[in-house]
PAZAPA-4460 file (N, C-alpha, C; in steps of 0.05 Angstrom, whole numbers, plus 32768, in hexadecimal, padded with zeros to 4 digits):
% residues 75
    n_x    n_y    n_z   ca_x   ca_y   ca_z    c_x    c_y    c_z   seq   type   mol
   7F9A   805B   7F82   7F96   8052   7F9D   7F9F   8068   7FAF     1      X     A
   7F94   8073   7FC1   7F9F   8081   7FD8   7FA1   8075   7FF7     2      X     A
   7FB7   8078   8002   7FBF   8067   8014   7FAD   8072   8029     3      X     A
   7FA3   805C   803B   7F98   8066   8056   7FA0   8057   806F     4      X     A
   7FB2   804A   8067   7FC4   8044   8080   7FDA   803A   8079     5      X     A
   7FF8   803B   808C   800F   8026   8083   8015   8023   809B     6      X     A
   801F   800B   809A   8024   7FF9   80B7   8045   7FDD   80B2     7      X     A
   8051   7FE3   80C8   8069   7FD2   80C1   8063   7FB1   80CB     8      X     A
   806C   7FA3   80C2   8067   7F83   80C5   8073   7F7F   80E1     9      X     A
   805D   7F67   80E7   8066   7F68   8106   8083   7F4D   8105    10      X     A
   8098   7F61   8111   80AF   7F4A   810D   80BF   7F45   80FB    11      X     A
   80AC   7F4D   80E4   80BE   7F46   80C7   80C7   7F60   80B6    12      X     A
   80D8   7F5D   80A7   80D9   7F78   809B   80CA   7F79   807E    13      X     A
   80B3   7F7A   8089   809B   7F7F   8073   8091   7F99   8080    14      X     A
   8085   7FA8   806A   8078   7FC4   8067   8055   7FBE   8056    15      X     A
   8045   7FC2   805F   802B   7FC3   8051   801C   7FDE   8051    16      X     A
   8009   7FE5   8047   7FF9   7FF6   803B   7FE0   7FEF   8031    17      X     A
   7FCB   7FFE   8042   7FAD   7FF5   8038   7FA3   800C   8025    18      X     A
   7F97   8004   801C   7F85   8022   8004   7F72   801B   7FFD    19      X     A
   7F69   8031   7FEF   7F4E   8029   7FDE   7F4B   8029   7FBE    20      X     A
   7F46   8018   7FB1   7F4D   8011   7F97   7F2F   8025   7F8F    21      X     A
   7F1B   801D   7F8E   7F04   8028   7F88   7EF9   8025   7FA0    22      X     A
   7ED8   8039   7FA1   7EC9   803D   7FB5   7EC9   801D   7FC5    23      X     A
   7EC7   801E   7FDB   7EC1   800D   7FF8   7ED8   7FEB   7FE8    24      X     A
   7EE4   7FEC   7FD8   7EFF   7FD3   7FCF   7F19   7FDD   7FE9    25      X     A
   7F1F   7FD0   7FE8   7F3F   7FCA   7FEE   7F50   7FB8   7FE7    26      X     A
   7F6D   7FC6   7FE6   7F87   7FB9   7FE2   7FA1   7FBA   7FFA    27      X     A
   7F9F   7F9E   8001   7FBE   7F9C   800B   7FCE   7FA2   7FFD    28      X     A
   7FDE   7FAF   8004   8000   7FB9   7FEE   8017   7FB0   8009    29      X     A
   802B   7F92   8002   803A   7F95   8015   8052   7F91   8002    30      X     A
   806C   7F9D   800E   8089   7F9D   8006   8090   7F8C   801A    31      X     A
   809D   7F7B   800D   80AF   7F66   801E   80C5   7F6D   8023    32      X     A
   80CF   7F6A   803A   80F0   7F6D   803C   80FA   7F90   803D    33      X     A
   80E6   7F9D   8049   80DD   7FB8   804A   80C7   7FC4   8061    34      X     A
   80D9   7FCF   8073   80CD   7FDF   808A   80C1   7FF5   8083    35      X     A
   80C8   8000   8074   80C9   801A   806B   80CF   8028   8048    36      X     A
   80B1   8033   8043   80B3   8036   8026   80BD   8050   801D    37      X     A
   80CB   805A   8010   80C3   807F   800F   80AE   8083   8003    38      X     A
   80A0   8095   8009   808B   80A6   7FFB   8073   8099   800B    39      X     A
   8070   8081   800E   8059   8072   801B   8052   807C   8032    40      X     A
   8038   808F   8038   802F   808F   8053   800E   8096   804D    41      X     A
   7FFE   809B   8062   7FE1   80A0   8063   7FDB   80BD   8050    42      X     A
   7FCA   80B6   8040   7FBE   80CD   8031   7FD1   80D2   8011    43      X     A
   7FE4   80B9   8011   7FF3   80BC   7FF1   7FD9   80AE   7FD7    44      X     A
   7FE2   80B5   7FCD   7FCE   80AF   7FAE   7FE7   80A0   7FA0    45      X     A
   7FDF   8090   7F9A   7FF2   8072   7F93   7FE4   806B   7F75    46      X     A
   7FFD   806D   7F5D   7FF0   8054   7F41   8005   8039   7F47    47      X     A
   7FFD   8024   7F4E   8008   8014   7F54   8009   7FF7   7F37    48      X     A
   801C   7FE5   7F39   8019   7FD5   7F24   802F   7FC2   7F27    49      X     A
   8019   7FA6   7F2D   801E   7F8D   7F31   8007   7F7D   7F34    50      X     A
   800E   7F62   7F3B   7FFA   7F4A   7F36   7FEE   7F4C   7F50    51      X     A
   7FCD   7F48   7F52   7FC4   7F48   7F67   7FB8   7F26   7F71    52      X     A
   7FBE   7F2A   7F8A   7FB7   7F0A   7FA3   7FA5   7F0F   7FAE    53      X     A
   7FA0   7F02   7FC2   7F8F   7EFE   7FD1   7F9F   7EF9   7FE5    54      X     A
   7F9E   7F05   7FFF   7FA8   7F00   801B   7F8E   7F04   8035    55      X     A
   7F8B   7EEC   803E   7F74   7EEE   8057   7F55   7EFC   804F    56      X     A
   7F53   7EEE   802D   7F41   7EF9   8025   7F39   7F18   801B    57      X     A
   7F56   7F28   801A   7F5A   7F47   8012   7F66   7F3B   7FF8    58      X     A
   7F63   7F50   7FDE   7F72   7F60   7FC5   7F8D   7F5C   7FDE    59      X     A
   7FA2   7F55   7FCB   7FBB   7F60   7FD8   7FD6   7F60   7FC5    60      X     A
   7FE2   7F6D   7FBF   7FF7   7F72   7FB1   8010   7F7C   7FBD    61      X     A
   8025   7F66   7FB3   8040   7F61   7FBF   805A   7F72   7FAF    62      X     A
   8067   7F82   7FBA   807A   7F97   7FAE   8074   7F9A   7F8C    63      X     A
   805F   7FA9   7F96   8055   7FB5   7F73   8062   7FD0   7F75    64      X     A
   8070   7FD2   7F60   8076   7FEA   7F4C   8066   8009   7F50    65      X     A
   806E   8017   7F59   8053   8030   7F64   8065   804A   7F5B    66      X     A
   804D   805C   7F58   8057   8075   7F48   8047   8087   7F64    67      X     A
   8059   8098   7F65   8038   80AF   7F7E   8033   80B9   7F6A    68      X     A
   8024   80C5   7F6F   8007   80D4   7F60   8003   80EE   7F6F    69      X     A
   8001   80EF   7F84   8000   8107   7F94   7FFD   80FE   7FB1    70      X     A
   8004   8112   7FC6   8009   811A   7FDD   7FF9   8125   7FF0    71      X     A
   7FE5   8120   7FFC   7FD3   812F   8015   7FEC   8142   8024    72      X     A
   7FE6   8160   8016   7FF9   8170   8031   7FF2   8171   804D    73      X     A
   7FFE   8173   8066   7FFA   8179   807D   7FF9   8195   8086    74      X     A
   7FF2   819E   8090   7FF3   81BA   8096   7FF5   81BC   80AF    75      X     A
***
């Protein structure tokens, strides 16, 4: 998965993350109880692993287990 956005919960201290699992899919990835992930930001490459839901009709997966994979440098 590579992340293409992260956004903090409004109010709560939840942290989410959208990506792309395969071409035009998506996954919610939210951490509960978490403003702020390390490593998590726009352009990470994510192997992630946990049980997937359904939230508002999205794939969504709740504090799954994640390895990075690699890093979009900035220049």
């Amino acid at each position: 998965m590579v992340v293409d956005s992260v956004r903090p919960g409004g109010g709560v201290p939840n942290m989410g993350a959208g990506g792309v699992r395969k071409p035009y899919e998506r996954l919610r990835v939210i951490w509960l109880g978490r403003t702020r992930v390390p490593g998590i930001e726009a352009g990470v490459k994510l192997r992630l692993k946990g049980m997937v839901t359904q939230v508002d009709g999205l794939p969504a997966m709740f504090n799954p287990r994640y390895e990075i994979l690699s890093r979009q440098e900035h220049l």
